[in-house]
C-alpha positions in Angstrom: 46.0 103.2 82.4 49.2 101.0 83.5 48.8 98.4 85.5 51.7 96.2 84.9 55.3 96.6 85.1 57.9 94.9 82.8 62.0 95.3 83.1 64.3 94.9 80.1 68.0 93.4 80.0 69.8 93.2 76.7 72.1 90.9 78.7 75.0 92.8 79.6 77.7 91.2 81.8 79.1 93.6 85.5 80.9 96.1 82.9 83.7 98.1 84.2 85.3 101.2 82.9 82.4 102.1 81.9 81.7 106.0 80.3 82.5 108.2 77.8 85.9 108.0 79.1 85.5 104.8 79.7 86.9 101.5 77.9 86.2 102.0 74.1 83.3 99.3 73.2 85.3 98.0 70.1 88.2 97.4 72.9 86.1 95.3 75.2 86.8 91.2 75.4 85.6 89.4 77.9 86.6 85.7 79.7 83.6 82.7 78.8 83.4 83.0 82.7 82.7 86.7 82.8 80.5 86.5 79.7 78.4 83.7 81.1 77.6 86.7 84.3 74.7 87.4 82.0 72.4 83.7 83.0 73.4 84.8 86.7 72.1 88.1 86.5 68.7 87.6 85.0 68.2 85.0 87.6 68.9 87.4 90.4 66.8 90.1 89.0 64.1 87.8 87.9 63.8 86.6 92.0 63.7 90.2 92.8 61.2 90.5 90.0 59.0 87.9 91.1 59.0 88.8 94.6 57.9 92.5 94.3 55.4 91.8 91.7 56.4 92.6 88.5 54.8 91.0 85.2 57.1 90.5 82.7 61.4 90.2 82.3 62.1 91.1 78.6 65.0 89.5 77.5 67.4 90.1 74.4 68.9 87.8 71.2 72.1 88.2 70.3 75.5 85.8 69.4 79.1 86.4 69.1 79.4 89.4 71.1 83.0 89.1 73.0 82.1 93.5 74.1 80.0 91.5 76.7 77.0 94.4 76.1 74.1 91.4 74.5 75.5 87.6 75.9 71.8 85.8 75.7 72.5 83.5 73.0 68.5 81.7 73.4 65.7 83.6 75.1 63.3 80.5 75.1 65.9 78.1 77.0 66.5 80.6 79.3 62.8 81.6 79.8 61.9 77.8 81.1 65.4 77.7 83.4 64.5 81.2 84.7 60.7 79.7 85.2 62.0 77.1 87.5 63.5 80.1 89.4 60.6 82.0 89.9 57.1 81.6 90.8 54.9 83.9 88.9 57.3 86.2 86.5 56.7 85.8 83.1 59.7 86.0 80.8 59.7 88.2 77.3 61.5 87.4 74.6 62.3 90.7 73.1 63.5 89.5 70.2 63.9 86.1 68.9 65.2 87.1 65.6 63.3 84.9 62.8 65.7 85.7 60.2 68.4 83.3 62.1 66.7 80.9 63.0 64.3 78.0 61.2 60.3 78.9 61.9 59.3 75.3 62.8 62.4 75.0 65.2 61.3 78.6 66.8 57.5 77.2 66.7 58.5 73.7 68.2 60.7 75.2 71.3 58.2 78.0 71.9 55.0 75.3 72.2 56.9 73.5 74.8 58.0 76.0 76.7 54.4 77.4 76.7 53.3 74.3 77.7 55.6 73.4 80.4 55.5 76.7 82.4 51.6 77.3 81.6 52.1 80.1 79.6 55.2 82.4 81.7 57.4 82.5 78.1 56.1 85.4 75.9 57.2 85.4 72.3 58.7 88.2 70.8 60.0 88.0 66.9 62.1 90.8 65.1 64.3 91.1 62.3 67.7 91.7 63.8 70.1 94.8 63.7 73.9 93.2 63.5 75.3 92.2 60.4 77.9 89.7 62.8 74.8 88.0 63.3 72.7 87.8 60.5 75.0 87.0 58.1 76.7 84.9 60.1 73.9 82.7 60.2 73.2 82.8 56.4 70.6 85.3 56.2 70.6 88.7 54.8 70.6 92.2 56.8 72.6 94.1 54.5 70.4 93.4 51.9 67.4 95.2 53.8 64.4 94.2 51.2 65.7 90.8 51.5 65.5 90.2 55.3 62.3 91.4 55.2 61.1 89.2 52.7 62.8 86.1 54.3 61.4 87.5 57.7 57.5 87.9 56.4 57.5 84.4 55.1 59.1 82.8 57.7 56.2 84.6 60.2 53.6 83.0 58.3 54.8 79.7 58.5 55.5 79.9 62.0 52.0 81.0 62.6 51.4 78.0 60.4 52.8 75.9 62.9 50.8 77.2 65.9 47.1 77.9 64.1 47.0 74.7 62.2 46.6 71.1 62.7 48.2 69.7 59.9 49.5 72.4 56.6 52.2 72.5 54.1 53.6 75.4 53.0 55.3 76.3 49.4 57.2 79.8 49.9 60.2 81.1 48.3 62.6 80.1 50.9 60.4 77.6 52.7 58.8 74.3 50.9 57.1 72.0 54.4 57.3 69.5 53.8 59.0 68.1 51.2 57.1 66.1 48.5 59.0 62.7 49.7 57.9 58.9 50.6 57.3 58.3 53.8 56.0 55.2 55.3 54.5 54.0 52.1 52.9 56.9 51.3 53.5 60.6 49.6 54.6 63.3 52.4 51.7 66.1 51.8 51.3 67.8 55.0 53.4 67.4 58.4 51.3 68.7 62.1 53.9 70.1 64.6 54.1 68.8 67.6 53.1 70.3 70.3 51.5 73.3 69.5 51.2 76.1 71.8 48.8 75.5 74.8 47.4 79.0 75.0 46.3 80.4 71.4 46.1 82.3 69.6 49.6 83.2 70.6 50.4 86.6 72.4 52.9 87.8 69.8 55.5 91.2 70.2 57.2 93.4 67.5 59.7 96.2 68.2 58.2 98.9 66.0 60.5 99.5 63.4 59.1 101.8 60.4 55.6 102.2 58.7 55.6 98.9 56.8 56.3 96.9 59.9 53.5 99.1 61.8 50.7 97.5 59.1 51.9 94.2 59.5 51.6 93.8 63.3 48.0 95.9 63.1 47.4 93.4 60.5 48.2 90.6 62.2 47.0 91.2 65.2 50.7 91.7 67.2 51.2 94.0 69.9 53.8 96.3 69.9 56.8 97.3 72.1 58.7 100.7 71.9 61.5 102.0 74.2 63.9 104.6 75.0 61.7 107.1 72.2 62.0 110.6 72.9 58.3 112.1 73.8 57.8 113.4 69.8 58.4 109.9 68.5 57.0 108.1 70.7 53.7 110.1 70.0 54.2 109.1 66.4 54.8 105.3 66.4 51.3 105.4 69.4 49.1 107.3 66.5 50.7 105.3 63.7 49.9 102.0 65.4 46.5 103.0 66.6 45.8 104.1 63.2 47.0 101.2 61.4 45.2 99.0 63.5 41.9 100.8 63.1 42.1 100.4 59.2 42.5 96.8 60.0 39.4 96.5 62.2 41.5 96.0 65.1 38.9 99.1 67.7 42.0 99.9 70.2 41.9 102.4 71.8 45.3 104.8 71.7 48.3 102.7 73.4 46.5 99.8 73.6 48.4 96.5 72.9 51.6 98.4 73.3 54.2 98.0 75.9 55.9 101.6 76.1 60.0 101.6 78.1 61.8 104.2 79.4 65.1 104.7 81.5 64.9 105.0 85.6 66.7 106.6 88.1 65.5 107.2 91.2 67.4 109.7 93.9 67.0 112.4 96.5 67.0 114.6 93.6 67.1 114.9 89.9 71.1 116.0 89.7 72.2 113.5 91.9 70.1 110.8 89.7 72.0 112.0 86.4 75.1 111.9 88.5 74.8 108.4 89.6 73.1 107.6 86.1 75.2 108.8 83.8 78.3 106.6 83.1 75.9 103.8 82.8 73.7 105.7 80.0 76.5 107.0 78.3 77.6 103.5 78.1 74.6 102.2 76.5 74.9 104.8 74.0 78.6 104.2 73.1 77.3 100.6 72.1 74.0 101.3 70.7 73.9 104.9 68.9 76.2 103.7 65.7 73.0 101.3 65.4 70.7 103.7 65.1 69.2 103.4 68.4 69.1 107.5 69.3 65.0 107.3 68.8 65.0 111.8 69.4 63.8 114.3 67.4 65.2 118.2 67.0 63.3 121.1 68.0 62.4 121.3 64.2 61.1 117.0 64.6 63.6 116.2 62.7 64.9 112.3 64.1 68.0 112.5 65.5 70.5 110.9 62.5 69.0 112.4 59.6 70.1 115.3 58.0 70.0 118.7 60.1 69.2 116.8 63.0 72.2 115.8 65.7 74.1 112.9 65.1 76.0 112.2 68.0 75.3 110.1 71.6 72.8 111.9 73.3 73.4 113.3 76.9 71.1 111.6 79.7 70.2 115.4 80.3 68.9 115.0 76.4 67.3 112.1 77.2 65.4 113.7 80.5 64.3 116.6 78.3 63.2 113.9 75.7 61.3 112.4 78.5 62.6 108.7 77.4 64.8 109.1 80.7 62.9 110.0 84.1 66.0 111.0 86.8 65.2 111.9 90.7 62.2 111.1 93.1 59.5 108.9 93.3 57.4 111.8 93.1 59.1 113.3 90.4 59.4 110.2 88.1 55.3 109.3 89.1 54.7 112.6 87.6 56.9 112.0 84.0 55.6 108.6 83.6 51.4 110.1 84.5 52.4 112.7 81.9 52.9 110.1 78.9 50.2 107.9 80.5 47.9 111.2 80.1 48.0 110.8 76.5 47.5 107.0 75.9 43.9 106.0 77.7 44.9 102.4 76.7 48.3 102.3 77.5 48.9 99.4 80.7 51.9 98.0 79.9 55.2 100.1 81.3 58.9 98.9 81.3 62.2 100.1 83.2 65.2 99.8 80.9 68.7 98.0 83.1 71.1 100.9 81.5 74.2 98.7 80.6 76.4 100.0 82.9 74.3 99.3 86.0 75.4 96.6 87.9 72.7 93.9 88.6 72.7 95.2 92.6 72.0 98.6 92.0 69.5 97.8 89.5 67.8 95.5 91.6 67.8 98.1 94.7 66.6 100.0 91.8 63.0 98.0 91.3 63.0 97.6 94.8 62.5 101.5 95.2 60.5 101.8 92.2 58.2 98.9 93.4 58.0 100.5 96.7 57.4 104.0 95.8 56.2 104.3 92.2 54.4 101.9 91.3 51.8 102.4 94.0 50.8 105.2 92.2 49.1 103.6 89.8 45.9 101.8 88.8 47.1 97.9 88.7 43.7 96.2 89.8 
């Protein structure tokens, strides 16, 4: 049953123009000034956050993007500013993406910010999506089979880091630490300092494909999955509940998952896709030609393979798909019941900030929701 409530922002700047119609997102260049909105924002929602009793601000990774849609250059700095903000919020990073950055450096900066806010950062990892990125930072993405290699041994060093005292490690990309002199004596094993406070460490994936399914059950991740239309959503639950059963992990279904969807709440369901819209059609202008259209067909086909639609999706699309819920508390309560229904250990729900919302409506948003919704359910 859910009892805590997250929030996700990609960290998207006060976009204007925004819509189909709308600015084109390959057109959009912003100002430093407007693109540094983004810190502002999370700090305002994160207050409003903290103050109505939500558990958990999930925050995005992402570099060089001028569109102003993803401006959050380093989830783990802003984590411990946002922590001196708040009082009890815990801050998500959804995703640091290993690939770009070096393990004992993610390891190092995660331990002390676990340390010095008592546990309110919560580490996310992924593998990354933009080629501007990745490659930019000297690691591969093109080359699919290659980022996950360098991504599955850079995860085991970083765990490394937190679960051992002292290790070395001699990988493919990876040798720690060097066989040098040091001190008068041979450099065999290095300790890093600090480790986390709180271990083992609470670690999220985004659920990606199969493969990446067996290594989180493996490992003993949890998993985080938004925006999926009802159909695939229902597949990624079984497939992660599965997986983790073969690997002795007794969940039970939607346990150690964190499921998102998109909110609207209004007098009524058209005059929630009205007000809705131009900020979900937004999102999709940015995200879709990523992949990030998580529907399937009448036949189940995913949406982007062939037969299927491959197009943005309407928010209509995504109501019918329930990975949108549009109009009245009571209406949305009973959308959000009807997943629940399914997933006895589902407790972990998230409201997506559609890009185009400004931070005010979306925090009038959570207000409502806090106030009305999320009442309804079991949070003891």
């Amino acid at each position: 049953m859910i009892k805590r409530f997250h929030a996700l922002y990609v960290g998207q700047i006060n976009l204007d123009n925004i819509g189909l119609g709308g600015t084109p997102a390959n057109e959009r260049r912003y100002s430093n000034d407007r693109l540094s909105e983004a810190f502002w924002a999370a700090r305002d929602v994160a207050r409003v956050m903290d103050e109505l009793g939500y558990y958990c601000l999930w925050t995005a990774e992402h570099h060089f993007q001028h569109e102003g849609y993803e401006c959050l250059p380093n989830l783990i700095q802003l984590g411990l500013w946002l922590a001196t903000q708040t009082k009890r919020l815990k801050f998500g990073c959804g995703f640091n993406i290993l690939p770009m950055w070096h393990p004992i450096r993610l390891a190092e900066d995660y331990a002390m910010a676990d340390i010095v806010t008592d546990g309110r950062v919560v580490l996310g990892v992924g593998r990354g999506y933009h080629t501007r990125e990745v490659e930019t930072f000297g690691a591969p993405l093109l080359d699919a089979e290659a980022n996950r290699a360098i991504f599955e041994e850079e995860l085991e060093l970083l765990l490394k880091c937190f679960n051992e005292e002292s290790f070395r490690f001699d990988g493919k990309y990876f040798t720690c630490p060097p066989r040098v002199p040091y001190r008068g004596y041979q450099l065999e094993e290095i300790t890093c300092v600090p480790r986390p406070k709180h271990l083992p460490v609470e670690l999220w994936m985004p659920i990606a494909s199969g493969r990446t399914i067996d290594l989180m059950a493996r490992k003993g991740f949890k998993a985080m999955v938004t925006l999926n239309g009802e159909k695939i959503l229902d597949d990624v639950v079984r497939g992660f509940h599965d997986a983790c059963h073969k690997h002795g992990r007794e969940v039970q279904l939607g346990q150690d998952m964190c499921w998102g969807a998109g909110v609207y709440l209004a007098d009524t369901q058209e005059e929630a896709i009205r007000r809705a819209e131009p900020a979900h059609d937004e999102r999709y202008k940015w995200f879709a030609p990523f992949g990030f259209v998580r529907y399937a067909d009448e036949q189940g086909r995913t949406w982007g393979t062939p037969g299927a639609p491959a197009r943005i999706p309407s928010l209509r699309e995504g109501v019918q798909q329930k990975a949108w819920f549009c109009g009245p508390p009571s209406e949305v309560i009973a959308g959000i019941k009807s997943i629940e229904a399914k997933y006895p250990g589902l407790e972990d729900f998230m409201v997506h900030w559609a890009e185009g919302l400004s931070p005010a409506e979306f925090s009038e948003q959570l207000r409502w929701f806090a106030r009305e919704v999320m009442p309804a359910f079991n949070r003891s």
